[in-house]
PDB file as gemmi writes it, atoms N, CA and C in Angstrom:
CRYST1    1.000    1.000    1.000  90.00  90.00  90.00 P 1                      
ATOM      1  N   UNK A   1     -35.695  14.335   4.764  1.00  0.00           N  
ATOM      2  CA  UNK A   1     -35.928  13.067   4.096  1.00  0.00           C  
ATOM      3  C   UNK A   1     -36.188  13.341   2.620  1.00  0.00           C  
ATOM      4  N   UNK A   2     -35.502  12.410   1.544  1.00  0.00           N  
ATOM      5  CA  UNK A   2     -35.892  12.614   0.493  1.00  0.00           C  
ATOM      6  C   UNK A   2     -37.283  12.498   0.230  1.00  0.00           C  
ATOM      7  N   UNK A   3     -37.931  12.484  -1.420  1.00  0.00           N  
ATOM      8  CA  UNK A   3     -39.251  12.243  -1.326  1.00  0.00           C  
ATOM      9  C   UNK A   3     -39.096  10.873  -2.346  1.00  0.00           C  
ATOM     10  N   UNK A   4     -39.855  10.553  -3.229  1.00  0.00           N  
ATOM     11  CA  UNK A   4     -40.055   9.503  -3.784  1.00  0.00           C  
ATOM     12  C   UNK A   4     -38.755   9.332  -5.241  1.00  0.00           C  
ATOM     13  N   UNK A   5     -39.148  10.712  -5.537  1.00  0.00           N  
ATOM     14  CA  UNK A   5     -37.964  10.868  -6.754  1.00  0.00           C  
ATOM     15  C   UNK A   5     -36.351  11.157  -6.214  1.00  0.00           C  
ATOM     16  N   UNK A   6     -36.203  10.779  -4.979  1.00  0.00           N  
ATOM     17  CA  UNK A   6     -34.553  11.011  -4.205  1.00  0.00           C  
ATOM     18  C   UNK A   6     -34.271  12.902  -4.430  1.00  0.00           C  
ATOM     19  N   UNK A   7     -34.786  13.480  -4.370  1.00  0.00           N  
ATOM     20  CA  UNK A   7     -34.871  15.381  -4.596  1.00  0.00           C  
ATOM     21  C   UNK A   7     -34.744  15.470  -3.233  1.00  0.00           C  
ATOM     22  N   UNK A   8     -33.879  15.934  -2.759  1.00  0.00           N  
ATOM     23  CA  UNK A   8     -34.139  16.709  -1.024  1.00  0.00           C  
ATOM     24  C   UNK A   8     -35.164  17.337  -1.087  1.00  0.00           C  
ATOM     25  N   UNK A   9     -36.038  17.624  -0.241  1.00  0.00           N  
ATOM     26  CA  UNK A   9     -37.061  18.411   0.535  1.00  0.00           C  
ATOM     27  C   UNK A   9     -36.860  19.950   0.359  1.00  0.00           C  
ATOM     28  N   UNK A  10     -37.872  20.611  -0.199  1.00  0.00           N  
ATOM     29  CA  UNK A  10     -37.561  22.015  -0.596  1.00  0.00           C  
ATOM     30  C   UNK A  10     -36.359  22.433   0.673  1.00  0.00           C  
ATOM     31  N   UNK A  11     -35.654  23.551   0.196  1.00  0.00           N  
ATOM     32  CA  UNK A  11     -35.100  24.420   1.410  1.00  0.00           C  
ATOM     33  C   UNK A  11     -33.934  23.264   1.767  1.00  0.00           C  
ATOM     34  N   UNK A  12     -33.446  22.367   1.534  1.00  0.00           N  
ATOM     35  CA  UNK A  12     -32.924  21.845   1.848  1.00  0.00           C  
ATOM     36  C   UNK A  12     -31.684  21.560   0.446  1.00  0.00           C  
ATOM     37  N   UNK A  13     -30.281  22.207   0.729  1.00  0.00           N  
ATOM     38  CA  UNK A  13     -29.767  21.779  -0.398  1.00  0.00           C  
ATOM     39  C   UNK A  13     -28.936  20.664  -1.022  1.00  0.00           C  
ATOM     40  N   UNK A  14     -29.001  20.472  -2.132  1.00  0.00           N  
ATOM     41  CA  UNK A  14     -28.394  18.506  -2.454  1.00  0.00           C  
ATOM     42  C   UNK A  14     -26.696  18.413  -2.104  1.00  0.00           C  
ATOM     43  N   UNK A  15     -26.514  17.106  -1.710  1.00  0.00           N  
ATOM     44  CA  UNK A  15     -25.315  16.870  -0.983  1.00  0.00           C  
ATOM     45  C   UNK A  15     -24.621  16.376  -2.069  1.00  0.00           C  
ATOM     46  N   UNK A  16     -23.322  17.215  -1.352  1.00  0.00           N  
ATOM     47  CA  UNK A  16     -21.901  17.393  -2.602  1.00  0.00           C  
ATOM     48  C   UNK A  16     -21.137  16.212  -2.891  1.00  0.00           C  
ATOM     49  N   UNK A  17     -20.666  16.132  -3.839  1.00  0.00           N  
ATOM     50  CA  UNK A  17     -19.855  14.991  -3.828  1.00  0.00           C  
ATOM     51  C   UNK A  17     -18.493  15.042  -2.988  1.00  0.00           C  
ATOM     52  N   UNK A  18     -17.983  13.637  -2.643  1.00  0.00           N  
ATOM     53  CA  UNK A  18     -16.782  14.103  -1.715  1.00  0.00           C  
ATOM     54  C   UNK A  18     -15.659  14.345  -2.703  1.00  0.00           C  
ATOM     55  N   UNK A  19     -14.960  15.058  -1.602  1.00  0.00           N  
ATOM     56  CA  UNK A  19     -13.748  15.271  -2.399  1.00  0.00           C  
ATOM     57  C   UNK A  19     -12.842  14.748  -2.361  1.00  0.00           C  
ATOM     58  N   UNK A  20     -12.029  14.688  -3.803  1.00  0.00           N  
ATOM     59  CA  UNK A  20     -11.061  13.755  -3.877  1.00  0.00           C  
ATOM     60  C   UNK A  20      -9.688  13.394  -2.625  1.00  0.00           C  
ATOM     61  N   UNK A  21      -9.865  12.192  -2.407  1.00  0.00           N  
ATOM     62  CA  UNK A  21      -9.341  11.953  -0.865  1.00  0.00           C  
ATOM     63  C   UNK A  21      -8.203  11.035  -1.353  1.00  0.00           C  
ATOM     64  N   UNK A  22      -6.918  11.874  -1.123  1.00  0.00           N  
ATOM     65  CA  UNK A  22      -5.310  11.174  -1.287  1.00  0.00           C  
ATOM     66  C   UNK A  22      -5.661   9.691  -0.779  1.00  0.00           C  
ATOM     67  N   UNK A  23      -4.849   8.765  -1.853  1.00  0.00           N  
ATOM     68  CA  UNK A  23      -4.831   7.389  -1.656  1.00  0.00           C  
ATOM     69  C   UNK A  23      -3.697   6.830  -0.333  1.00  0.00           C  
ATOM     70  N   UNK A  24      -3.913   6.537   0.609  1.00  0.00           N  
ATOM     71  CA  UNK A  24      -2.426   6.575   1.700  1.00  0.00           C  
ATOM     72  C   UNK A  24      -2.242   5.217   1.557  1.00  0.00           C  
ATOM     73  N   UNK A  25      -0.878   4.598   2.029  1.00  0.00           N  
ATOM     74  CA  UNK A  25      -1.022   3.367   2.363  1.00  0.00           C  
ATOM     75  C   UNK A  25       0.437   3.213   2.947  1.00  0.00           C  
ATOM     76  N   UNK A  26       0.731   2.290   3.972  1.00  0.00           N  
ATOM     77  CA  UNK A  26       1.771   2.128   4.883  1.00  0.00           C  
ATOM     78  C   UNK A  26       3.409   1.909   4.107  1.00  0.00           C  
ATOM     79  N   UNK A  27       3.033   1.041   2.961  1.00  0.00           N  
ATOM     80  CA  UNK A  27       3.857   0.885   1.265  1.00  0.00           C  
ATOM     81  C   UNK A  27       3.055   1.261   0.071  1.00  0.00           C  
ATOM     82  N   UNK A  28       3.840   1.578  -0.587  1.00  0.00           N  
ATOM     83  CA  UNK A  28       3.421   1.658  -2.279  1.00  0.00           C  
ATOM     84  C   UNK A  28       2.584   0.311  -2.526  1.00  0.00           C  
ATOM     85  N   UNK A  29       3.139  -0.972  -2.376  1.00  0.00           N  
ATOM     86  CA  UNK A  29       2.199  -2.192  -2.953  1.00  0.00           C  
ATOM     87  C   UNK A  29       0.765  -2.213  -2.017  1.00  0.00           C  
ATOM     88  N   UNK A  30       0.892  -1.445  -0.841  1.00  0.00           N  
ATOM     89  CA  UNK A  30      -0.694  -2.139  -0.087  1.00  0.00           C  
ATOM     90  C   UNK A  30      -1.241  -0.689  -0.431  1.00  0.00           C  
ATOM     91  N   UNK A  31      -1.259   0.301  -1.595  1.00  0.00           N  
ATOM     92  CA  UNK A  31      -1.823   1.469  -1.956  1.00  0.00           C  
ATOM     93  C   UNK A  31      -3.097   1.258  -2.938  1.00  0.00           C  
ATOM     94  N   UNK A  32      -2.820  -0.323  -3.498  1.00  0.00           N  
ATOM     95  CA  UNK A  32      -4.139  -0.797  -4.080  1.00  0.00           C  
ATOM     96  C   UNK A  32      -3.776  -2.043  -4.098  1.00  0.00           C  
ATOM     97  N   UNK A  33      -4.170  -2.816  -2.887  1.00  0.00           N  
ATOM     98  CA  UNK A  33      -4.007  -4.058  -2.885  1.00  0.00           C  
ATOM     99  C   UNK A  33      -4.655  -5.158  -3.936  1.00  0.00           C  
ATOM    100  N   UNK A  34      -5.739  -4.705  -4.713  1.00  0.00           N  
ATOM    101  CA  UNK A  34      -6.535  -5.354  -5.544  1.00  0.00           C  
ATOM    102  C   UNK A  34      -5.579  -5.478  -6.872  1.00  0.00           C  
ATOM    103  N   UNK A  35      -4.696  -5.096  -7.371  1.00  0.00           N  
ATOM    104  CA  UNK A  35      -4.119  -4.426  -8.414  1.00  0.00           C  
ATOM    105  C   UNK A  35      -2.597  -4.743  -8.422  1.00  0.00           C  
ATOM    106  N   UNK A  36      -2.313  -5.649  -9.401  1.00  0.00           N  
ATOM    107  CA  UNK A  36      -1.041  -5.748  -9.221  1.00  0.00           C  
ATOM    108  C   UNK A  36       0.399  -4.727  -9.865  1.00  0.00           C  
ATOM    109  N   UNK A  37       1.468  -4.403  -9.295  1.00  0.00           N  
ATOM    110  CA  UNK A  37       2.449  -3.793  -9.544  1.00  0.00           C  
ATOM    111  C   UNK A  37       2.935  -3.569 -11.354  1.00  0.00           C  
ATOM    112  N   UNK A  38       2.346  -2.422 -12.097  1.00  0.00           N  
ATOM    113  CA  UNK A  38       3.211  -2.547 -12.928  1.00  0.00           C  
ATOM    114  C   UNK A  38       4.412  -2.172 -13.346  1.00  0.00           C  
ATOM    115  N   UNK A  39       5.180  -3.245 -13.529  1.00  0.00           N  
ATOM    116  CA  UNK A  39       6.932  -2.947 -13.620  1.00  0.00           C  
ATOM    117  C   UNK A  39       7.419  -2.699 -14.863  1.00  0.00           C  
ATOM    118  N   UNK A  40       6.224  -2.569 -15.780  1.00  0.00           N  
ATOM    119  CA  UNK A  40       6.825  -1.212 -17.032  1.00  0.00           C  
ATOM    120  C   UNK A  40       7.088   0.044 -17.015  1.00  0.00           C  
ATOM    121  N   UNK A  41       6.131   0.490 -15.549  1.00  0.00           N  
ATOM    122  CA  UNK A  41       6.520   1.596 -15.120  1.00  0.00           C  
ATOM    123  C   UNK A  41       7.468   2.068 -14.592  1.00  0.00           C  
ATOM    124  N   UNK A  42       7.683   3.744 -14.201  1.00  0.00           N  
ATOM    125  CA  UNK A  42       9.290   3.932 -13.734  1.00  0.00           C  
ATOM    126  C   UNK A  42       8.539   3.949 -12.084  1.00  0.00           C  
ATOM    127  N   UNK A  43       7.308   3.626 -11.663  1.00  0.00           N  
ATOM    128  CA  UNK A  43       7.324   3.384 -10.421  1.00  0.00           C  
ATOM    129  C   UNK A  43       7.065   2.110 -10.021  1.00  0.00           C  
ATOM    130  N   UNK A  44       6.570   1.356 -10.395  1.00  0.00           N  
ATOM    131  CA  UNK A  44       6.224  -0.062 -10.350  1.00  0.00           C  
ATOM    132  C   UNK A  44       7.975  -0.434 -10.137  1.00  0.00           C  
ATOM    133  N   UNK A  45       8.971  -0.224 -10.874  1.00  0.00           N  
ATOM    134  CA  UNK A  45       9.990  -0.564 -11.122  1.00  0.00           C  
ATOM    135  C   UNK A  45      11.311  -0.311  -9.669  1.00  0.00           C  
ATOM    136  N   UNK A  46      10.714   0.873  -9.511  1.00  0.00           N  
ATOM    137  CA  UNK A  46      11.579   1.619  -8.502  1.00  0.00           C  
ATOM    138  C   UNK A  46      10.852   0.748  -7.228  1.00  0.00           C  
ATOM    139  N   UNK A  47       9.620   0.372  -7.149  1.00  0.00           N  
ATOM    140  CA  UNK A  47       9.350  -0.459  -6.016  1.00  0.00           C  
ATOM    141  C   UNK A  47       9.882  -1.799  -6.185  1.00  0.00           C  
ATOM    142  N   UNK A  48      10.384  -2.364  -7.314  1.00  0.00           N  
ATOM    143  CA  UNK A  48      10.664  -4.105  -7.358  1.00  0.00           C  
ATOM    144  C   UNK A  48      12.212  -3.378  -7.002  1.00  0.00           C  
ATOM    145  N   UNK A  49      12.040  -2.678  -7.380  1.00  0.00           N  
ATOM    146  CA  UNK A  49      14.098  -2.643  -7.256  1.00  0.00           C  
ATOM    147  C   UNK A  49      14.398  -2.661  -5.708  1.00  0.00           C  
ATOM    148  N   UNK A  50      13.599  -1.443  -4.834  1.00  0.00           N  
ATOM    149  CA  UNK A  50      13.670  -1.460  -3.440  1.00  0.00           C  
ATOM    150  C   UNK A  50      13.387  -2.685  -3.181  1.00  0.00           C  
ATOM    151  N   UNK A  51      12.890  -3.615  -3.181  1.00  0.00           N  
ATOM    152  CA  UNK A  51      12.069  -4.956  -2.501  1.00  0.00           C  
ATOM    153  C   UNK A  51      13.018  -6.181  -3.162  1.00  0.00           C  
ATOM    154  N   UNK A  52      13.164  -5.964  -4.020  1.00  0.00           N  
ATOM    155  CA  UNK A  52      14.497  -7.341  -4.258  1.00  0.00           C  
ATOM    156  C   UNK A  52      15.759  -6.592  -4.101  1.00  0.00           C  
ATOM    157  N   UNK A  53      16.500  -5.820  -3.599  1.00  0.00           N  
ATOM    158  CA  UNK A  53      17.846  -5.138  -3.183  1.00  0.00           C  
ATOM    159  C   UNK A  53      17.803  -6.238  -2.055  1.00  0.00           C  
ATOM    160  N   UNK A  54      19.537  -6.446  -2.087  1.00  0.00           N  
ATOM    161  CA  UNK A  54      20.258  -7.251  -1.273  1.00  0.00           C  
ATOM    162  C   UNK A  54      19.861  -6.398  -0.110  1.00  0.00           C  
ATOM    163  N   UNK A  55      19.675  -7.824   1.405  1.00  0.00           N  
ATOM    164  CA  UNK A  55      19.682  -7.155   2.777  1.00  0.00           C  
ATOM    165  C   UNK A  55      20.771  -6.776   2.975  1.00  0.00           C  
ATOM    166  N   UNK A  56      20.874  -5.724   4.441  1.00  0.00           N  
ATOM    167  CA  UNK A  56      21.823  -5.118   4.901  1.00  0.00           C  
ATOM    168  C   UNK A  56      22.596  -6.420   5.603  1.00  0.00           C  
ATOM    169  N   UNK A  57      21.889  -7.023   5.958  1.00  0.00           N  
ATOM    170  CA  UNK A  57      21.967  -8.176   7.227  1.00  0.00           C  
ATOM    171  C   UNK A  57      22.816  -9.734   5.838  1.00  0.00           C  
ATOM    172  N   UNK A  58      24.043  -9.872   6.126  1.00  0.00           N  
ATOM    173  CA  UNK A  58      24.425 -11.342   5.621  1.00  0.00           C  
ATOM    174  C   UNK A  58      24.261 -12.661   5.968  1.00  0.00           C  
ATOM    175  N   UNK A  59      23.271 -13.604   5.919  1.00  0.00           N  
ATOM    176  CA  UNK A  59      23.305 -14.731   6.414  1.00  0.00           C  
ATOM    177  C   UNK A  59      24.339 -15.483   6.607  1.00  0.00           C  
ATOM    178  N   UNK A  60      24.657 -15.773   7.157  1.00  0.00           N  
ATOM    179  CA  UNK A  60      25.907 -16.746   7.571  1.00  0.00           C  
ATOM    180  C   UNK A  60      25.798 -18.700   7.668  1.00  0.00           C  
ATOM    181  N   UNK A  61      24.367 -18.414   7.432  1.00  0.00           N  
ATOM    182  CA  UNK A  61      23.830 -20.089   7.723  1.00  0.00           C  
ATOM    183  C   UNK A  61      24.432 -20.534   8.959  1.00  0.00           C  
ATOM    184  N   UNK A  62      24.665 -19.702  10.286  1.00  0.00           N  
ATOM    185  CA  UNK A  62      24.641 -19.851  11.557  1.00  0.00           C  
ATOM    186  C   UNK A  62      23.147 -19.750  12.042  1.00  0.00           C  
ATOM    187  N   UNK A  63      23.309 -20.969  13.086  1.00  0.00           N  
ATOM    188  CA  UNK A  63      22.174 -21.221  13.810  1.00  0.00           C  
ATOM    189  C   UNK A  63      22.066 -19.681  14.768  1.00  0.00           C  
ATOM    190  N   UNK A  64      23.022 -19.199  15.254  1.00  0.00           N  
ATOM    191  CA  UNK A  64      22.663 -18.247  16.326  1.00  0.00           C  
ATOM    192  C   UNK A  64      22.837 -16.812  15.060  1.00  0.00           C  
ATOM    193  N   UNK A  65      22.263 -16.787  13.754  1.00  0.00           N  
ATOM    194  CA  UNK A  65      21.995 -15.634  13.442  1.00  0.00           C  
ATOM    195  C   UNK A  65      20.737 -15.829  12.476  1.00  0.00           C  
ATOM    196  N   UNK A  66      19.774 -17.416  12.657  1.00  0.00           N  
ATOM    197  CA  UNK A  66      18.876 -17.114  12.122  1.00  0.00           C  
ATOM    198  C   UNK A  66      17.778 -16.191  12.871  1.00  0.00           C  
ATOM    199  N   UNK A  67      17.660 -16.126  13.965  1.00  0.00           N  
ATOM    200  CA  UNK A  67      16.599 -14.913  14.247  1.00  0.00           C  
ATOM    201  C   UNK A  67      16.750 -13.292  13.974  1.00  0.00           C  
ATOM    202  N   UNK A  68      17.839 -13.256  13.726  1.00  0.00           N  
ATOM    203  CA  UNK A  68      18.268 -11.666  13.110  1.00  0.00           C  
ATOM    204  C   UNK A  68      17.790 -11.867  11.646  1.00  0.00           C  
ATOM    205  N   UNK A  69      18.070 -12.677  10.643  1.00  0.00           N  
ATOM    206  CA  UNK A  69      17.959 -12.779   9.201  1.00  0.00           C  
ATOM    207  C   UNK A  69      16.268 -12.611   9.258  1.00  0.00           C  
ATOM    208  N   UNK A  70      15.560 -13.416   9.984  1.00  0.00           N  
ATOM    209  CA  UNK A  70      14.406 -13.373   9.410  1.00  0.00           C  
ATOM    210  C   UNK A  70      13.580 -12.065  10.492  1.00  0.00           C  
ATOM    211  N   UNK A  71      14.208 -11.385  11.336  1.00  0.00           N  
ATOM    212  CA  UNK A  71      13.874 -10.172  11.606  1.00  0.00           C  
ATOM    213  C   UNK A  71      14.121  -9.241  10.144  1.00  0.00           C  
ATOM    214  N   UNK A  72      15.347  -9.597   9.426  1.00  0.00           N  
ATOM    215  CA  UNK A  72      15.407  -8.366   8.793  1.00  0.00           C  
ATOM    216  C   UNK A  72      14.643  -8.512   7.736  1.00  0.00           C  
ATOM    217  N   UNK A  73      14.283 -10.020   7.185  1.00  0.00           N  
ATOM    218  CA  UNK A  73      13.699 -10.238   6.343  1.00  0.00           C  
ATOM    219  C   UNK A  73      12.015  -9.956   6.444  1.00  0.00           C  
ATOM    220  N   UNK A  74      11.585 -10.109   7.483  1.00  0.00           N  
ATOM    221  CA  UNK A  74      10.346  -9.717   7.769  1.00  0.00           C  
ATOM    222  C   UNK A  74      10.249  -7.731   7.864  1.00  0.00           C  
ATOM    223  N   UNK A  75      11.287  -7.091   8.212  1.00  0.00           N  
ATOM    224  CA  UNK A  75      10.810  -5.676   8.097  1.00  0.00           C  
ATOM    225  C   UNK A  75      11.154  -5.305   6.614  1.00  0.00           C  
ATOM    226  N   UNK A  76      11.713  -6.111   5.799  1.00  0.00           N  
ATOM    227  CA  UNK A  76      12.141  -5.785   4.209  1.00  0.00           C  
ATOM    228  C   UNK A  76      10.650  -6.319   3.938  1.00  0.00           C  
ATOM    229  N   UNK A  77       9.917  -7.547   3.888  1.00  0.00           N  
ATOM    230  CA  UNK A  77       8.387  -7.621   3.651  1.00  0.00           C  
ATOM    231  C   UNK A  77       7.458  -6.453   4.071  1.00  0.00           C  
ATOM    232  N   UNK A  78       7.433  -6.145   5.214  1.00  0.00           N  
ATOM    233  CA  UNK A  78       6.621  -5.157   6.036  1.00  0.00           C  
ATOM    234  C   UNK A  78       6.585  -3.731   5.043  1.00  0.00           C  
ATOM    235  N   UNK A  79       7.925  -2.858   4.869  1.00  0.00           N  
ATOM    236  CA  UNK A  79       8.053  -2.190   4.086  1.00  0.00           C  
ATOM    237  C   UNK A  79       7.418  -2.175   2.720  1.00  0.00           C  
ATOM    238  N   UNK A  80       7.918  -3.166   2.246  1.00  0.00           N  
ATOM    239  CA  UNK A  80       7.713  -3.666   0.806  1.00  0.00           C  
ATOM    240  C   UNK A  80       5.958  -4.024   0.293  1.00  0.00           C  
ATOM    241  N   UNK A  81       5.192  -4.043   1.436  1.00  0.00           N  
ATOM    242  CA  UNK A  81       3.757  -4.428   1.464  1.00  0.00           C  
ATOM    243  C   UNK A  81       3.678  -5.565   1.201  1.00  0.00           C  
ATOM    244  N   UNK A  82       4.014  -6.468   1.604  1.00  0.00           N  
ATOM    245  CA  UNK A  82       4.037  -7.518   2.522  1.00  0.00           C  
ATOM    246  C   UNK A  82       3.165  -8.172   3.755  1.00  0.00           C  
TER     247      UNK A  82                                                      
END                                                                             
């Protein structure tokens, strides 16, 4: 237990700071969600470019291919941090 002035207890030695712990995140944008993308950068940039690139998937404005479009459109969000 510390004592009044926060000093560990003789014999006892003071606790380290942690160490610097890699930032992870599932996308680049949810890597600091607080913080928005800057696209002056050459990475900010390289992420708007991936995330507005045309889908693989062409809409057709067919009824029997809107559940594919917004499948693909939802794993292009997901990726994208989203």
């Amino acid at each position: 237990m510390a004592n009044l002035a926060g000093n560990p207890p003789a014999g006892v030695p003071p606790a380290q700071p942690a160490a610097n712990v890699a930032n992870f995140a599932l996308s680049p944008a949810r890597a600091n969600p607080n913080d928005f993308l800057d696209y002056t950068t050459s990475n900010g940039s390289k992420i708007f470019k991936q995330a507005s690139a045309p889908l693989d998937f062409k809409f057709d404005c067919e009824e029997s291919s809107v559940q594919t479009f917004i499948e693909t459109l939802r794993d292009r969000a997901k990726s994208s941090g989203g």
